[in-house]
C-alpha positions as CSV (number, residue, x, y, z in Angstrom):
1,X,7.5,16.3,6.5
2,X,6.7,13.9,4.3
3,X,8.1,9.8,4.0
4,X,7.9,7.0,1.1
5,X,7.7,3.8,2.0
6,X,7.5,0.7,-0.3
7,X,6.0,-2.2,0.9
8,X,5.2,-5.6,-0.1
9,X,2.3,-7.9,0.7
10,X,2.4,-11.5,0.7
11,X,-0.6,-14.4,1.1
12,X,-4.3,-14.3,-0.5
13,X,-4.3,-10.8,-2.1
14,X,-4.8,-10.4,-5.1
15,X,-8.6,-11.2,-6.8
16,X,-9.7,-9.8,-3.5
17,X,-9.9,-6.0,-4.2
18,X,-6.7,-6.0,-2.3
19,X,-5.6,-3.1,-4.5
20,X,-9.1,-0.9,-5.0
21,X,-9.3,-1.1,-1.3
22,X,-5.4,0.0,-0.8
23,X,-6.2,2.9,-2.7
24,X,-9.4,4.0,-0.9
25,X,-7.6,3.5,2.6
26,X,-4.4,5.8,0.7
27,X,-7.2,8.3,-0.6
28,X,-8.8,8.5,2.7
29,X,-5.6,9.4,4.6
30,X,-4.0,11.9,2.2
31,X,-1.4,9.4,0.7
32,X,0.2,9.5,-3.0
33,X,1.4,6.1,-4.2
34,X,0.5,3.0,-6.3
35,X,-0.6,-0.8,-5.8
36,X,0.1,-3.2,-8.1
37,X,-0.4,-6.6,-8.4
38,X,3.4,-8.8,-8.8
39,X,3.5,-11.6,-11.0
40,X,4.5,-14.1,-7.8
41,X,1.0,-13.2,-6.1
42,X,2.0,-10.4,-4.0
43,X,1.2,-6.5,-3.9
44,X,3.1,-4.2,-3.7
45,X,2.7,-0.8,-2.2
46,X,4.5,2.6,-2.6
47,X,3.2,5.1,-0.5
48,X,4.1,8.8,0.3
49,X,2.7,11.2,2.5
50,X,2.5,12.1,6.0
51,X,4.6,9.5,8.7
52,X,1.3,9.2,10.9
53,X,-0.7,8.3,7.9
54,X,1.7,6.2,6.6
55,X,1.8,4.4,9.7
56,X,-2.1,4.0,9.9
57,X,-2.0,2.5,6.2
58,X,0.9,0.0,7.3
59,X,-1.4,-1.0,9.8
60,X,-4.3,-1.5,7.6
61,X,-2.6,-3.5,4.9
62,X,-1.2,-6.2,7.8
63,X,-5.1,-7.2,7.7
64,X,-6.5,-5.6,4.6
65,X,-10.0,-6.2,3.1
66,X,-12.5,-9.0,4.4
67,X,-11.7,-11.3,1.3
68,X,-7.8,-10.9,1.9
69,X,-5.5,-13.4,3.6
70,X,-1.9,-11.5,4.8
71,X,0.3,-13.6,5.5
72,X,3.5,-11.2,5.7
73,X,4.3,-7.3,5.5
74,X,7.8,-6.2,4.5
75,X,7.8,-2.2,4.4
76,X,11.0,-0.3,4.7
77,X,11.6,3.6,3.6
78,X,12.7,4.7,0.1
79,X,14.6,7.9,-0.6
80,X,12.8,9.4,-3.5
81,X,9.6,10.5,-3.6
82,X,8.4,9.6,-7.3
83,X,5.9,12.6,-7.7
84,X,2.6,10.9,-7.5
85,X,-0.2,13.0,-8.4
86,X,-3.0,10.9,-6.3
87,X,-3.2,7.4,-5.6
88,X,-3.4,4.9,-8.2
89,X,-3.6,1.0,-9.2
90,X,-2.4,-0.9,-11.4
């Protein structure tokens, strides 16, 4: 079975590899998606791919890397899976 989420990061995270280290986390756990960097300072995640590894990513973005700052974590599900080949930034 396979779930999309989209989520959205808030605090210190972008000009931290925020979104190179999403996308190695994603890669390592057999996720399809996208980061990208919002023009308010966020990131924001979509995600696809099995619900345990989606949970283990959601996890890992509440802290992300060392540089980062999280300061909230809004993920909720989305219907459509958009047909990511891979994982990618942006």
């Amino acid at each position: 079975m396979t779930e999309c989420w989209l989520c959205r990061v808030v605090g210190h995270v972008q000009g931290v590899w925020f979104r190179a280290s999403t996308r190695d986390q994603a890669q390592r756990l057999g996720l399809r998606g996208r980061a990208v960097n919002l023009a308010d300072g966020s990131v924001e995640v979509v995600a696809c791919g099995d619900p345990a590894a989606l949970r283990q990513l959601k996890d890992w973005l509440r802290q992300g890397p060392p540089m980062a700052r999280v300061e909230s974590l809004d993920c909720r599900p989305i219907s459509e899976d958009q047909g990511f080949d891979g994982f990618h930034t942006a």
